[in-house]
Structures are given as structure tokens and as C-alpha cells.
N, C-alpha and C positions, 0 to 999 in steps of 0.2 A: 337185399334182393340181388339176384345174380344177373348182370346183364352182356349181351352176346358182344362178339368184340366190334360188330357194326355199332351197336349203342354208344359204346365206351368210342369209337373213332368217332362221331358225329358230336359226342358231347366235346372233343378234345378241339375240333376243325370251328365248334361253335363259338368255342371260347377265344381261337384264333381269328375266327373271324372270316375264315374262307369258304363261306356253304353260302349258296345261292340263295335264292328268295325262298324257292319252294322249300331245303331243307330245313332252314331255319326257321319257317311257319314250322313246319314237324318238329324240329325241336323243341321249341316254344309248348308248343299245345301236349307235347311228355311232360314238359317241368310244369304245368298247369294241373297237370291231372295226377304226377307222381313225385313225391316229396326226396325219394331217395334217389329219382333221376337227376333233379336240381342240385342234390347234393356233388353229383360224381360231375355235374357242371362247374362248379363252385370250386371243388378240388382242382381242374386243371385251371379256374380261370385264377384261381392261389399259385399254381408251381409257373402257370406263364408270365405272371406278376413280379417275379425276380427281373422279365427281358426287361421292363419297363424300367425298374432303378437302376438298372445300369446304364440307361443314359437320359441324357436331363432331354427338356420340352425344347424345339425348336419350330421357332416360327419361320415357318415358309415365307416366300418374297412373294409381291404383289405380282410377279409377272405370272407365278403358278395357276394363279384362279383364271387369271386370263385369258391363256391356253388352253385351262379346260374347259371355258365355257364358248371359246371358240372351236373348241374341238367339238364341241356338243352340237353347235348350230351349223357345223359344217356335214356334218355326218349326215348324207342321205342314204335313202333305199337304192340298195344296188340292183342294177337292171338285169331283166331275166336272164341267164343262161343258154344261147341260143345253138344249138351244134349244128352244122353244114349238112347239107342231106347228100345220102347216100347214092353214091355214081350208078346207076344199073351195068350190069355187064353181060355182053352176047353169052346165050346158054349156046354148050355144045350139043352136037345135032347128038340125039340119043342113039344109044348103039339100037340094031335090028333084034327084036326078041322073037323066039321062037313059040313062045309057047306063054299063053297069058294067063294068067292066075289071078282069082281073087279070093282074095284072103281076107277074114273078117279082123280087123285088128283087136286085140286083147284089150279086155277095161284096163286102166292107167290108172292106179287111186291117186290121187291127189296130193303132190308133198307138200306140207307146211313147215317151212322151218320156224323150228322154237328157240328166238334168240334172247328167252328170259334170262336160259342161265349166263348165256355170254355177256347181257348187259350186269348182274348180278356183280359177278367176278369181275368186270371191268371197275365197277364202284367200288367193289372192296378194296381192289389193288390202288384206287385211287386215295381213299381213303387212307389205308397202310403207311402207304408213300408218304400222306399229310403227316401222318403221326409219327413216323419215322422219320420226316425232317423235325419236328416239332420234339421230339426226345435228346435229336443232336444238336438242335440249337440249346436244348436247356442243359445239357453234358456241358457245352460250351462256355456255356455262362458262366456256370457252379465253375467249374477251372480258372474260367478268367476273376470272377469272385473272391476265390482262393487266395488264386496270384495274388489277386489286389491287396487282401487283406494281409496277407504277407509282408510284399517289399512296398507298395504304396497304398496304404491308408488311408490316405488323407483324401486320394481321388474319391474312394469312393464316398454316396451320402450318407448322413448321418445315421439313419437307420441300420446301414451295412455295415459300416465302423467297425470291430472288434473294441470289446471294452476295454481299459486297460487293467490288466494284472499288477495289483499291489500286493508285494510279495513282505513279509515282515520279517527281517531276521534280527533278530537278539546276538548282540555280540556283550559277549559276558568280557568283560575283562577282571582277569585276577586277582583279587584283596592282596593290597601291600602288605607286607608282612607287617605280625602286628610287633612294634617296637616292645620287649619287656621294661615292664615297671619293677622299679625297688620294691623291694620283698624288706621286712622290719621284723625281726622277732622277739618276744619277750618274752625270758626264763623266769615263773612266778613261782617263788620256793620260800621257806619260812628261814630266817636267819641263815641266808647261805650255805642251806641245805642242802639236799636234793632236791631237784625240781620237781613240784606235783602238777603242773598244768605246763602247758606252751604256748603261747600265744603266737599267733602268723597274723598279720595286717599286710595284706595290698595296697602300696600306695596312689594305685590308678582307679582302683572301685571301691577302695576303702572298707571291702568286706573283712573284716576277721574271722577265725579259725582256731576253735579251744581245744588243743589234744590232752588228754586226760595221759599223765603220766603213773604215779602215784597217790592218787588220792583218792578215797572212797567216804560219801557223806554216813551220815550215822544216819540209825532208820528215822524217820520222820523229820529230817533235813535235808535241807538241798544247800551246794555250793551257789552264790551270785557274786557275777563278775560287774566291778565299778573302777567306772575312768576319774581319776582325781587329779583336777589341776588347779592353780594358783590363780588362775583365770576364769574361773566358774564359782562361784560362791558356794556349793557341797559337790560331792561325789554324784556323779550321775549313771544310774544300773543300767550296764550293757545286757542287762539279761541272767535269766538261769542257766546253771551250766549242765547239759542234758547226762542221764546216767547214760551212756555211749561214749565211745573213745571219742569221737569227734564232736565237735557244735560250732554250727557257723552261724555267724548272725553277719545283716548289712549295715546295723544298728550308725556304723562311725559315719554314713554319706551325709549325717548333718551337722558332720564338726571338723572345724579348720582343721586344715595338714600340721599346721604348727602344735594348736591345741593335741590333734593324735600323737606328733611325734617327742612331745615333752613331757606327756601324761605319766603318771603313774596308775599302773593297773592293780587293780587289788581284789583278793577273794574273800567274801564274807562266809560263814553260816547262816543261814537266816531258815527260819519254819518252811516248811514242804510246800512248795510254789513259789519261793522267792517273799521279798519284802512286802508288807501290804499298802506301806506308804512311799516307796520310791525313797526309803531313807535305810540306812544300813543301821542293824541291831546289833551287832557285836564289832569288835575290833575286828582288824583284817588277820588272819591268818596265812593268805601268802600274796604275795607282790614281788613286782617286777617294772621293768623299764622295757623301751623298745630299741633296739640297736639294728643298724642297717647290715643285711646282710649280702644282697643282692643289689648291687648301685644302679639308680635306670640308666640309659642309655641315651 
């Protein structure tokens, strides 16, 4: 509902607290009877609510009540108004008239001054005025509020406080460089031949690496690669070696550095999928050793 700017000032002076008896029986008995009037009460006595946290409760001294309740029992009726009567003073002798006339005097209608609308306008501008200081006191505050929460904080209460901003930054810092590992490679050829495979082993992840040189399996075979050392009781299969130039397996991360770097590698034939029992069917046809190529660091 739309209410007039007297409404809106009486609800503002109400919530201040500066309206007489009689207005604030009338304000009262709107917020009684109108729901959105109470409301637009509610709102200023909210934005006047700021004057109060900004300062704390102080207790008046005993000698205040005192005062005024001497001041109460002193206060009497003041006596009537009495003004001095008026001096008479000698009339002059009237000049000689010639010539007498009577004249019937003209009806006079009657003036009533109508000072509704000057008391009207007088309470608006009173009114205004309230609300107008009551705007720049709360300009004030909101400023001094500001202020506060800016350079001191801590004055104000808890309520007012500004939360504090936890801001999170991630500082990445740079991966060391990664030191390389010894690189091992092993030329796996038949009698000092050419080489048909290559073998690459990393000696930091221990993956190996089968490059298909020259050698191509016959149809319904496949090459299997096996590590044979002195230290294992038979040859143990690193796996099939894939028809592709390359095939890496991780197979060696469960056998000593020593065991990988003494091993002899060797290539079987074996039926199409590799061995069926983890044991090699034919003799090797080609082997190799590992030799370091790359020293680590």
C-alpha cells in the first residue's frame, strides 16, 4: 500500500521516539488496524537500530533521577498573565461640520480566518525536519561504521565486526628436475648375428622395451621373451612379444637390480599365445645380455 509522506514521517518520529502522546495513540491504533503500516514502522525502527550498536549501554549517576524528580515536584502552575490597563488620553475637540449626514453603514460579512492549512504545513515541515535530521544521523553512522570497520575493528561490537577474508593461494613450486636413470640395452641375435629384437630396460622403473628388428614369427607362432639366471631355478617368461615394432612390458619391477642386470634374455618359439605352462618348448633361438648404455647420475 502506498502511504502519504505524513504517514511515512510519523512512522519514522515514532520509531524515534519524538511524537507526543496524542500522535503516538494515532500511530499505535494504524499499526492495530494495518499490517503494512506496522511494517513501514518496523523498517525505520531496523535502519535506527544501527544508532544503538554503535554505542554501548551507559548507566546514568544517581544524582540524574534526583533532579528530575525534583524538578517534577518543583514545577508549578504559572500565574496568570496579567497586562497593565490602558492610559485613557484627552480626545481632541472635533473640527466644526458643516453639513450632517447619515449614512446607513454597509453589511460587513464576517471574516473567519482558516488557519487549518497553516497548522497543516506547520507539522509537515515539523515532521520533514525530524526525518531530515533522522536521515543524517543515519548517513553518519553508516560513515562512521565504515570508518570503523576499516582502520579499527575491533571498536566496534561483535555483530558489526567485518568477517575476516581467508584468501587461499596455492604456491606451486617446480618439480626438481627429474635426475636420469641408467638406460641397459640388450642385442638379442642368434650366434652373433644380426640382431632380431632389442631390448631397452630402465633401470629406475624397471620397465622394459622389445624393438622388433628382424624377425617375423611363422603363422601359428609367436616369439616369448624369458629372463634366465643362475639364481632362479628355470627361466622365468617376460611375456609375448607383440606382432608390432614395439612391446613394453613392467614385468621386471619384481626382480632385483642385480638378478635384471646379469640375466640372460632369451627368445623362444612357442604356439600362438605364448607357453601354456610358464615353461619354454624349444631351445632359444636368440639371446642377449644387458650392457649399460646410459650411466645414471
Amino acid at each position: 500500500m502506498a502511504y502519504s509522506e505524513d504517514h511515512i514521517a510519523l512512522a519514522a518520529e515514532y520509531a524515534l521516539g519524538t511524537l507526543d502522546a496524542d500522535e503516538r495513540s494515532q500511530v499505535e491504533t494504524m499499526m492495530a488496524i494495518d499490517t503494512d503500516f506496522t511494517a513501514v514502522v518496523h523498517a525505520w525502527e531496523y535502519r535506527l537500530g544501527v544508532l544503538n550498536q554503535m554505542v554501548g549501554a551507559v548507566e546514568p549517576r544517581p544524582i540524574v533521577w534526583e533532579n528530575i524528580k525534583a524538578a517534577i515536584g518543583h514545577s508549578a502552575e504559572q500565574a496568570t498573565l496579567v497586562l497593565p490597563e490602558a492610559v485613557p488620553t484627552t480626545p481632541s475637540p472635533p473640527a466644526p461640520v458643516e453639513e450632517t449626514a447619515i449614512v446607513e453603514p454597509a453589511p460587513v460579512a464576517a471574516s473567519v480566518s482558516d488557519n487549518s492549512n497553516v497548522i497543516q504545513l506547520s507539522g509537515r515541515l515539523r515532521r520533514w525536519r525530524n526525518v531530515a535530521s533522522i536521515a543524517t544521523a543515519l548517513a553518519a553512522a553508516l560513515i562512521a561504521m565504515l570508518a570503523m570497520q576499516v582502520y579499527a575493528p575491533d571498536l566496534l561490537p561483535n555483530g558489526l565486526r567485518p568477517k575476516p577474508r581467508i584468501q587461499t593461494v596455492e604456491v606451486k613450486t617446480p618439480a626438481p628436475p627429474a635426475t636420469p636413470s641408467a638406460q641397459y640395452v640388450a642385442l638379442l641375435q642368434h650366434d652373433g648375428g644380426s640382431p632380431a629384437f632389442i631390448l631397452t630396460v630402465d633401470a629406475a622403473t624397471r620397465n622394459f622395451t622389445v624393438r622388433k628388428v628382424g624377425a617375423d614369427a611363422e603363422p601359428g607362432k609367436s616369439f616369448e621373451l624369458w629372463l634366465i639366471s643362475d639364481k632362479l631355478p628355470q627361466p622365468r617368461s617376460l611375456g609375448v612379444i607383440g606382432g608390432g615394432d614395439f612391446t613394453a612390458r613392467p614385468v621386471l619391477a619384481s626382480y632385483d637390480q642385480s638378478i635384471i642386470n646379469a640375466a640372460t634374455y632369451a627368445v623362444t618359439v612357442e604356439q600362438a599365445g605364448g607357453s601354456p605352462d610358464g615353461k619354454p618348448h624349444s631351445a632359444p633361438v636368440y639371446t642377449g645380455k644387458l650392457i649399460e648404455t646410459v650411466p645414471a647420475r
